[in-house]
KOLPALO-239162 format. One line per 8 residues: number of its first residue (from 1); their letters; for each residue x, y, z of N, C-alpha, C. Coordinates in nm, 4 decimals. Layout:
% KOLPALO-239162
NUM> A> X Y Z X Y Z X Y Z | ...
//
This chain:
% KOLPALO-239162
1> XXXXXXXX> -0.6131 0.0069 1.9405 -0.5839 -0.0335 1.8045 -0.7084 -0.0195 1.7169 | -0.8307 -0.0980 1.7507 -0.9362 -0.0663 1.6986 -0.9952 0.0914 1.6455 | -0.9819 0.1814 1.7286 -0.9807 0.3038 1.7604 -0.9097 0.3830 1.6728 | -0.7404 0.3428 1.6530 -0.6853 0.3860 1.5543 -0.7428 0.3399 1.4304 | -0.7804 0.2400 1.4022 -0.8183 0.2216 1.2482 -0.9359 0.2747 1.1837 | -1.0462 0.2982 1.2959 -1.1489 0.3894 1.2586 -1.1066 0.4929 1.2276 | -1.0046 0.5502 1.2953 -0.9979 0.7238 1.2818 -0.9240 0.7558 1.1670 | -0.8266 0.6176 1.1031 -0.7920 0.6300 1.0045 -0.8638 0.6163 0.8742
9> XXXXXXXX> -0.9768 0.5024 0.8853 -1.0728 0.4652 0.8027 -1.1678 0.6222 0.7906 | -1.1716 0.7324 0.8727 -1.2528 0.8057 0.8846 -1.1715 0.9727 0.7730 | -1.0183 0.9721 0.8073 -0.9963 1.0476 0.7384 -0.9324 1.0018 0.5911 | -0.9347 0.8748 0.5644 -0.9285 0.8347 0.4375 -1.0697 0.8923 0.3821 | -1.1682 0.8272 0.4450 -1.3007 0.8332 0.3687 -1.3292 1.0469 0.3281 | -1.2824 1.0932 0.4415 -1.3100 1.2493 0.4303 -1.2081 1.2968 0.2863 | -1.0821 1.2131 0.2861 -1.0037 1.2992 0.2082 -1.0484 1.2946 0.0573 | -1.0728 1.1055 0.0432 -1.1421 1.1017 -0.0512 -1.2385 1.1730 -0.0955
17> XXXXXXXX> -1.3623 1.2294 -0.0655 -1.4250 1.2874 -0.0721 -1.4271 1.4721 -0.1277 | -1.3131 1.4885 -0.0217 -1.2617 1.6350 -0.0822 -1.2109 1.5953 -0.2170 | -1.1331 1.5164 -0.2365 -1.0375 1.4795 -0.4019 -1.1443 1.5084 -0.5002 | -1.2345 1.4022 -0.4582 -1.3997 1.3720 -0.6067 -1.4617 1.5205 -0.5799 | -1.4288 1.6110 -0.5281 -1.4897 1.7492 -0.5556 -1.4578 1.7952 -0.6220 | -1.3065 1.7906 -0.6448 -1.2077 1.9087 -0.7042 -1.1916 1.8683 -0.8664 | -1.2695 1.7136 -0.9176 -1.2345 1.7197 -1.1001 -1.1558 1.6063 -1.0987 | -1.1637 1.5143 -1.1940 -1.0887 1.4206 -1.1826 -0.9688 1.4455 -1.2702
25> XXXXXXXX> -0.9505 1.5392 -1.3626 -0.8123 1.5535 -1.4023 -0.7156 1.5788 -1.3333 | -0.7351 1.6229 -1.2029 -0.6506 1.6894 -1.1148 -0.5404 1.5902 -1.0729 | -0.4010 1.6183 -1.1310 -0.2862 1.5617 -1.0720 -0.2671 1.4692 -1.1571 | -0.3121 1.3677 -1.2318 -0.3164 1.2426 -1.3078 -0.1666 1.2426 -1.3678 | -0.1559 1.0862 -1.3637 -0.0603 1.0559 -1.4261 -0.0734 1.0439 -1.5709 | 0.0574 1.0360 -1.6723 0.0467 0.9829 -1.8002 0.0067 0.8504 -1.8373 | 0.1150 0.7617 -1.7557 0.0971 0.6448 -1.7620 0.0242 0.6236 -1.6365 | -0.0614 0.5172 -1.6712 -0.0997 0.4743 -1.5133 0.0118 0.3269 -1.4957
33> XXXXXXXX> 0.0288 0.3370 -1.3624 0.0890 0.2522 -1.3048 0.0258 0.1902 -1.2077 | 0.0401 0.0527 -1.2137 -0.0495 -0.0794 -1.1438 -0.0038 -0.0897 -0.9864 | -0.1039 -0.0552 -0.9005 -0.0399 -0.0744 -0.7742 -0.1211 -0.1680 -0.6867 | -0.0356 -0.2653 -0.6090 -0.1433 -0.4052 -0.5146 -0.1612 -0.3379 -0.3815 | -0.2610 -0.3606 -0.3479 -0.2987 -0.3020 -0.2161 -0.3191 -0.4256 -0.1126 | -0.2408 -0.4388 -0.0429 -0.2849 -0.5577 0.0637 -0.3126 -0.5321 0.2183 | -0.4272 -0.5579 0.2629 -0.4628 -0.5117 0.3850 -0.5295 -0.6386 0.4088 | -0.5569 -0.6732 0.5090 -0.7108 -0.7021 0.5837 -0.8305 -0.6021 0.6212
41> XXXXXXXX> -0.7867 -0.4995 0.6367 -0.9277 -0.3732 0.6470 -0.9544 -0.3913 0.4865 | -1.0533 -0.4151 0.4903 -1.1182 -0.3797 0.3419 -1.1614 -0.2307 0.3091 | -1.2290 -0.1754 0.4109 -1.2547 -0.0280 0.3936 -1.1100 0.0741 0.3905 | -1.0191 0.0318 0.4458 -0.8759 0.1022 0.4179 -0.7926 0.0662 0.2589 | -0.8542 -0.0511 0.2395 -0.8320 -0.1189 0.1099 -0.9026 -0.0442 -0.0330 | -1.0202 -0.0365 -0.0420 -1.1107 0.0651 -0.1104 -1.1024 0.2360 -0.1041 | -1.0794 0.2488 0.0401 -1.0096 0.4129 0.0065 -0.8901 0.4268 0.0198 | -0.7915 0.3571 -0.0052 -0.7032 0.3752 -0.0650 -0.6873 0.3872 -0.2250
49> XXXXXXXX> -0.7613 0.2958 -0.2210 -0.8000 0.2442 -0.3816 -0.9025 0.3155 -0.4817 | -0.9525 0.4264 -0.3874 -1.0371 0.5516 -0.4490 -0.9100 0.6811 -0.4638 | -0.8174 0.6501 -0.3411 -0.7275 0.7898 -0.3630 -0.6731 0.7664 -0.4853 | -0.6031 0.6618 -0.4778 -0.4643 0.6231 -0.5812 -0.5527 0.6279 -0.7304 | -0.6609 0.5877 -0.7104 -0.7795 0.5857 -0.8895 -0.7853 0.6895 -0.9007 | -0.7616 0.8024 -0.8185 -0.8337 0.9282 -0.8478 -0.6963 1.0079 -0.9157 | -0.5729 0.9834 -0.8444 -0.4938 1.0529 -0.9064 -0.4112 0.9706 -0.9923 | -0.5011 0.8587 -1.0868 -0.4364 0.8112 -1.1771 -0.3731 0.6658 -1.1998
57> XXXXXXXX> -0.3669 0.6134 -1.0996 -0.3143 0.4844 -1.0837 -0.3993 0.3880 -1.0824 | -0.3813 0.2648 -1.1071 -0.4900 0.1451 -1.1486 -0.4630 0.0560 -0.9934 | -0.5457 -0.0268 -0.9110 -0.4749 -0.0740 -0.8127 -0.6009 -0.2181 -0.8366 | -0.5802 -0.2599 -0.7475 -0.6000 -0.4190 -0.6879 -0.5838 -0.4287 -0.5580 | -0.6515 -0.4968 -0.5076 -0.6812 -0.5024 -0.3305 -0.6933 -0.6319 -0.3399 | -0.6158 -0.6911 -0.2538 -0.6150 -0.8299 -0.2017 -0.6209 -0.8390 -0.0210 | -0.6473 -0.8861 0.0333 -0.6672 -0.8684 0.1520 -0.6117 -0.9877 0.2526 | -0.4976 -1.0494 0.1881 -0.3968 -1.1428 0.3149 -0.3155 -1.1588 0.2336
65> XXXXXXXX> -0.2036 -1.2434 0.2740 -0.0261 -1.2104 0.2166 -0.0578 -1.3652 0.0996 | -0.1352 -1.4619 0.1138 -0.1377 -1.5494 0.0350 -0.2009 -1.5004 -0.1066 | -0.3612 -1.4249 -0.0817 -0.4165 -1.3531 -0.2023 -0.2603 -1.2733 -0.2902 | -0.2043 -1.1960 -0.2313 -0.0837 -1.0991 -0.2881 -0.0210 -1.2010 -0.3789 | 0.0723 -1.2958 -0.2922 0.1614 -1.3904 -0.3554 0.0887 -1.4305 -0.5089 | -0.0112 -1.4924 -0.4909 -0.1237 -1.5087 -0.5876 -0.1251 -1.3935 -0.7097 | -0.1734 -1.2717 -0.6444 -0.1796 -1.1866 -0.7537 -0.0610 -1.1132 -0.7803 | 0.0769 -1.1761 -0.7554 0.1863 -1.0987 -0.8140 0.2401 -1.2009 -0.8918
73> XXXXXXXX> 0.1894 -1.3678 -0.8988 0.2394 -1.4442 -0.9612 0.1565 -1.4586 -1.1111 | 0.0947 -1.3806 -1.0704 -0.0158 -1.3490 -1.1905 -0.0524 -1.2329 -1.2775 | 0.0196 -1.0812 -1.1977 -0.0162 -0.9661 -1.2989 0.1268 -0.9200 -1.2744 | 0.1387 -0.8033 -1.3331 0.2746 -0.7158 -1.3120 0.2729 -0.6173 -1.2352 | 0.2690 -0.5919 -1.1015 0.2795 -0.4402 -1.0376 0.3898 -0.3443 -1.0095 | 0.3709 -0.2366 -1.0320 0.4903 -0.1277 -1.0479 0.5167 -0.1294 -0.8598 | 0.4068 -0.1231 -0.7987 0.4322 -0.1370 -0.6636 0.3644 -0.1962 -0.5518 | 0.3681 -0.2565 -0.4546 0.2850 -0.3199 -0.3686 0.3053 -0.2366 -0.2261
81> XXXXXXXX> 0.1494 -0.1927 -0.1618 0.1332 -0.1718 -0.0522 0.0905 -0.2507 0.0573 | 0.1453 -0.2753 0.1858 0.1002 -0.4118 0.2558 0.1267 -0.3714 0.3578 | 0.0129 -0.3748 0.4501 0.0058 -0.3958 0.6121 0.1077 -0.4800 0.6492 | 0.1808 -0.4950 0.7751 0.2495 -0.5362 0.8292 0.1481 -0.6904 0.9225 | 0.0732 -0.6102 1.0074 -0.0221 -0.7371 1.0693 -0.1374 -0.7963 0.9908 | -0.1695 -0.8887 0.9442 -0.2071 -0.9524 0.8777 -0.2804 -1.0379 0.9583 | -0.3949 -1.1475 0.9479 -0.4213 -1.2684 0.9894 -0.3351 -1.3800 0.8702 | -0.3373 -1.5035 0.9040 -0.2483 -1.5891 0.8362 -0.0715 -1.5743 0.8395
89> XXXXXXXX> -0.0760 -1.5462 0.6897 0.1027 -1.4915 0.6727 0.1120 -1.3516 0.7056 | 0.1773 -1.3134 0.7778 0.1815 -1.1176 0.7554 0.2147 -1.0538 0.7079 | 0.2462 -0.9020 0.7170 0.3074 -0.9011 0.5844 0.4853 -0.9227 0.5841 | 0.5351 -0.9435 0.6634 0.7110 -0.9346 0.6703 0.7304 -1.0998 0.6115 | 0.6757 -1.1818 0.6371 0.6658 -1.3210 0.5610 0.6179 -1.3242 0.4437 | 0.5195 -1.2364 0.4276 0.4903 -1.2230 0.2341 0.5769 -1.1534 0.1702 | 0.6427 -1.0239 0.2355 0.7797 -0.9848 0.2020 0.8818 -1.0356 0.1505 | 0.8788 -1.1562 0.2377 1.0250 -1.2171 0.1952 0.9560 -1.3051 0.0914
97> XXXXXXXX> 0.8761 -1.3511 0.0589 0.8528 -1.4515 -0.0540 0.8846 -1.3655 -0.2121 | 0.7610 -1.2142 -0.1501 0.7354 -1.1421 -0.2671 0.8450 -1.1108 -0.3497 | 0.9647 -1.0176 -0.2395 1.0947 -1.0033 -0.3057 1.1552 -1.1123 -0.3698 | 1.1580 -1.2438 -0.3384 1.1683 -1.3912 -0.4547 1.1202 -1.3831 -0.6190 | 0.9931 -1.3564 -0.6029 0.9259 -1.3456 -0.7352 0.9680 -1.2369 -0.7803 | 0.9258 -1.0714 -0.7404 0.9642 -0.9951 -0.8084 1.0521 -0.8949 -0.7107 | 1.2078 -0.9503 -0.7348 1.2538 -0.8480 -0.6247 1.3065 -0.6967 -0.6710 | 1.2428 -0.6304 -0.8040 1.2982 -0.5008 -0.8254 1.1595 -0.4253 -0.7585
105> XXXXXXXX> 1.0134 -0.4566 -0.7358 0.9323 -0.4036 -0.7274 0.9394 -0.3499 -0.6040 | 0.8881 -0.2216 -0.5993 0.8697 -0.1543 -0.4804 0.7813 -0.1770 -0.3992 | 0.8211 -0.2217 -0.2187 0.7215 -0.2287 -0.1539 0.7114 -0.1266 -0.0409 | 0.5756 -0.1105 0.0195 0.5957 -0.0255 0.0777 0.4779 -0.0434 0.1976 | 0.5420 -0.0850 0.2773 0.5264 -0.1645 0.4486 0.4504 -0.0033 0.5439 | 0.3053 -0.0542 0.5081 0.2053 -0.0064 0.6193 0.1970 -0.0570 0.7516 | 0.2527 0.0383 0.8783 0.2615 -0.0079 1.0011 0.2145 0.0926 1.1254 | 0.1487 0.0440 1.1880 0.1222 0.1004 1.3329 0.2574 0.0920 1.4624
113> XXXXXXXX> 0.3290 0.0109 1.3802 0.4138 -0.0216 1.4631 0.5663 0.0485 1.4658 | 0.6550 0.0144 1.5749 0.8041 0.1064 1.5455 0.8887 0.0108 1.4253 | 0.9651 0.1061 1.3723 1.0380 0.0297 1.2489 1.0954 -0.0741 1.2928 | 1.1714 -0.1026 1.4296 1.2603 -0.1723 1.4578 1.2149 -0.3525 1.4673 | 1.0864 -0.3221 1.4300 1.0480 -0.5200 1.3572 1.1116 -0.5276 1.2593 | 1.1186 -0.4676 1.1757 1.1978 -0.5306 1.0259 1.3383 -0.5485 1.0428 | 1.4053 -0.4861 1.1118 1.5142 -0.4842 1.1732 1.5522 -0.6227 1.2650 | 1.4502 -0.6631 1.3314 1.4544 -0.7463 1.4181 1.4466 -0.9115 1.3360
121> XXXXXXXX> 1.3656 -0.8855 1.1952 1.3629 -0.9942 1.0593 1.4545 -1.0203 1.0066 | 1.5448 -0.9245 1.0069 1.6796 -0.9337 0.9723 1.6578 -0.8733 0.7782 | 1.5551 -0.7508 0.7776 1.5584 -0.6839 0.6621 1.5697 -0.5709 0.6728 | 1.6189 -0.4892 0.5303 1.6766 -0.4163 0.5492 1.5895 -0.2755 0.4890 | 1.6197 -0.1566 0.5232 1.5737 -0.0981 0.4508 1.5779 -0.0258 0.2819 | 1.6760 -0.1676 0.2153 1.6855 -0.0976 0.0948 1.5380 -0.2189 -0.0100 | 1.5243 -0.2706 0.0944 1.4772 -0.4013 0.0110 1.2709 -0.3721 0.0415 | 1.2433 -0.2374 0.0922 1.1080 -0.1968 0.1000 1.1195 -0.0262 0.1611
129> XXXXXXXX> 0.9718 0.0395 0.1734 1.0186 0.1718 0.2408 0.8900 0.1293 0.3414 | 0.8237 0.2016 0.4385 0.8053 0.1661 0.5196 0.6935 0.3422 0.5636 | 0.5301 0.3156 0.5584 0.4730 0.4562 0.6346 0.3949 0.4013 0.7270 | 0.3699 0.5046 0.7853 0.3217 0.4426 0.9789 0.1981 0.5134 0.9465 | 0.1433 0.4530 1.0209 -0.0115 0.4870 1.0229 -0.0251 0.5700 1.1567 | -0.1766 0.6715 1.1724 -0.2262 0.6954 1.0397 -0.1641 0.7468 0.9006 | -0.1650 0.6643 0.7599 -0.1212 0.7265 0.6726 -0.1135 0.8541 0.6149 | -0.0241 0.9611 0.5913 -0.0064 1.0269 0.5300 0.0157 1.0124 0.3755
137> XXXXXXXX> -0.1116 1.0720 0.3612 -0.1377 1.0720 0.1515 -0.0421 1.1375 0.1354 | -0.0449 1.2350 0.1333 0.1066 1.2978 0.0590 0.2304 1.2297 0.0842 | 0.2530 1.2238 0.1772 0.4045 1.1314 0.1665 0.3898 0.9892 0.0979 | 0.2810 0.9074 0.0782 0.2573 0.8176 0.0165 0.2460 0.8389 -0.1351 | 0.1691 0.9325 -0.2031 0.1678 0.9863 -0.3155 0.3567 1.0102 -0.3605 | 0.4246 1.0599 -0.2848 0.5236 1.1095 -0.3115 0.6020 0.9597 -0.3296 | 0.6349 0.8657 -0.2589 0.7325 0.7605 -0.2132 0.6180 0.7158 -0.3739 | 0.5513 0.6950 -0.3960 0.5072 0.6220 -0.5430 0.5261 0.7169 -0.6622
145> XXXXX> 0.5163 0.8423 -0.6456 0.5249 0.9398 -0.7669 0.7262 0.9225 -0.8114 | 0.8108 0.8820 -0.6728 0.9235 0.8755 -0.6998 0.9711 0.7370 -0.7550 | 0.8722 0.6560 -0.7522 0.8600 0.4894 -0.8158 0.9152 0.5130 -0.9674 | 1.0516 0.4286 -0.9765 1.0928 0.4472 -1.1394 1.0390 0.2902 -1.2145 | 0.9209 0.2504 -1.2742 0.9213 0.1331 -1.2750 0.9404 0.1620 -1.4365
//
C-alpha cells in the first residue's frame, strides 16, 4: 500500500511537471469551477491541486472527512474529490453526510480498493462516480470536464 502511493505520488509529481512546460493557457477553462480535494496524503492533495490549477480549476485541499464537511458547509463546490480510506471519518461516512448538505454536487470516490464497498454501504452508483488508483488524469479531467454545475 505504501508503495502504491509513492508510485502514485511520483507520477503525479512527473505529470505535473510535463503540464508547467507546455504554457499555462493550455486547455483552460472559461469559467473556473471550484473543486474540494480531500485526502490524507497531502502530497497527492497538492498535485492534484497543481494539475486541476493548471488546467483551470480553483481547488481546496482538506485532508479528513470532518475538514470537508466543514468546508462544504462553508463555500460552494461544483465538485468534491475524496479518498475512500481516511483516518477518523472516511470517506463513505463523509459521503453520506456530504450528500445531506449538498446532494446535487458531484462526488467522485478515490479508491485503491474494488467497487464492491460502496455496494456493500448500501450506495449507489448514481449518488457519486468512483476512480481507482493509481489515478488516471485523463479520465479524471474528463468525469469533471463532463460536470454540469
Amino acid at each position: 500500500m505504501l508503495h502504491q502511493k509513492k508510485v502514485q505520488e511520483r507520477l503525479l509529481s512527473r505529470i505535473c511537471r510535463l503540464l508547467n512546460r507546455k504554457g499555462k493557457d493550455m486547455n483552460t477553462l472559461k469559467t473556473k469551477l471550484k473543486i474540494l480535494i480531500v485526502d490524507d496524503n497531502k502530497k497527492l492533495c497538492k498535485n492534484l491541486s497543481d494539475i486541476l490549477e493548471f488546467k483551470g480549476y480553483e481547488t481546496v485541499a482538506v485532508y479528513d472527512g470532518y475538514q470537508a464537511i466543514e468546508a462544504v458547509k462553508n463555500n460552494k463546490f461544483n465538485a468534491i474529490l475524496m479518498d475512500v480510506k481516511m483516518p477518523g471519518i472516511n470517506g463513505i461516512d463523509t459521503l453520506k453526510v456530504l450528500k445531506q448538505i449538498v446532494p446535487h454536487t458531484l462526488v467522485i470516490m478515490i479508491t485503491a480498493f474494488a467497487d464492491d464497498i460502496f455496494y456493500k454501504e448500501g450506495l449507489n452508483n448514481g449518488e457519486f462516480e468512483i476512480i481507482q488508483k493509481p489515478i488516471d488524469i485523463n479520465k479524471l479531467l474528463g468525469m469533471l470536464k463532463n460536470t454540469h454545475c
